[in-house]
C-alpha positions as CSV (number, residue, x, y, z in Angstrom):
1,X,0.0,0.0,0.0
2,X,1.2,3.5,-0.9
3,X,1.9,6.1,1.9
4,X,0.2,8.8,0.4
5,X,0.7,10.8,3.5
6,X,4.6,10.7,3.4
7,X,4.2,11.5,-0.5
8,X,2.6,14.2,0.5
9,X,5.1,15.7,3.0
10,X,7.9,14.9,0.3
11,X,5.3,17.3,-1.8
12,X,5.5,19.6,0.5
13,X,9.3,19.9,1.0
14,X,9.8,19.9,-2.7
15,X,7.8,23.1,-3.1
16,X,9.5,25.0,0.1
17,X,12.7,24.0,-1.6
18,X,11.4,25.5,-4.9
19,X,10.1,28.7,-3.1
20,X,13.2,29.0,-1.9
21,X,15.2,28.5,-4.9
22,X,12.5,31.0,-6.6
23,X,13.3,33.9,-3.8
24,X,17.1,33.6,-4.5
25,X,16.7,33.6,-8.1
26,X,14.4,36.8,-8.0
27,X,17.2,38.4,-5.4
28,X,19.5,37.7,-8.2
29,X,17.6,39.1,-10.9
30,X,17.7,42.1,-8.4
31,X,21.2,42.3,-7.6
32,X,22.2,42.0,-11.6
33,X,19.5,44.7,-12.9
34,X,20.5,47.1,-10.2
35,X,24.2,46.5,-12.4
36,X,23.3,47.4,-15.2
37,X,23.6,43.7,-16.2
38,X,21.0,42.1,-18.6
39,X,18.4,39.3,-17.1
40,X,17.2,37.8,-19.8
41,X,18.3,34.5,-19.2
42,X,17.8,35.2,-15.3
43,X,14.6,35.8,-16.2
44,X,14.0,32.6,-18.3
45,X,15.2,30.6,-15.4
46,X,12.9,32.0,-13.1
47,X,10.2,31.1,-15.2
48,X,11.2,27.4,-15.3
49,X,11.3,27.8,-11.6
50,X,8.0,28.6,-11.3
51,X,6.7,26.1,-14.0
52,X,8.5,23.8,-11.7
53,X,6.9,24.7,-8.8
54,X,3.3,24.6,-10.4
55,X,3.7,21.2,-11.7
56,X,4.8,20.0,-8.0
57,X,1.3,22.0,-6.0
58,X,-0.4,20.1,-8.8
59,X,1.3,17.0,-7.7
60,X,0.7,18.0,-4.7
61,X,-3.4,18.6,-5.7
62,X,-3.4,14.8,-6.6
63,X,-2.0,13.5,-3.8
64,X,-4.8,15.5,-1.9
65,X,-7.4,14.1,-3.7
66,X,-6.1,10.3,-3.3
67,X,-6.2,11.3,0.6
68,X,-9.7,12.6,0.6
69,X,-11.1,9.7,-2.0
């Protein structure tokens, strides 16, 4: 039988991890505009960041749903 409650806190620590990795990449993006330096590809990471994080809360989603089915 499949522990959906542990999935779920490994769910949950994936997407503190990603917030985390999200709120130093945007500090990063700050530090380099305030530079002068261009972000684009800053920028483009953060983005996959976030894409990242929104597949894991909907991972996340469907583990919820298992638990309440």
């Amino acid at each position: 039988m499949v522990d959906e409650r542990a999935h779920l806190a490994k769910a949950d620590g994936h997407i503190a991890l990603a917030n985390q990795y999200i709120l130093k990449q945007e500090q990063l993006i700050e530090r380099l505009a305030a530079k002068g330096y261009p972000v684009e590809e800053a920028e483009n990471f953060l983005s996959v960041l976030v894409g990242s994080r929104n597949v894991l809360q909907h991972h996340r989603l469907l583990i919820l749903d298992r638990l309440q089915g």
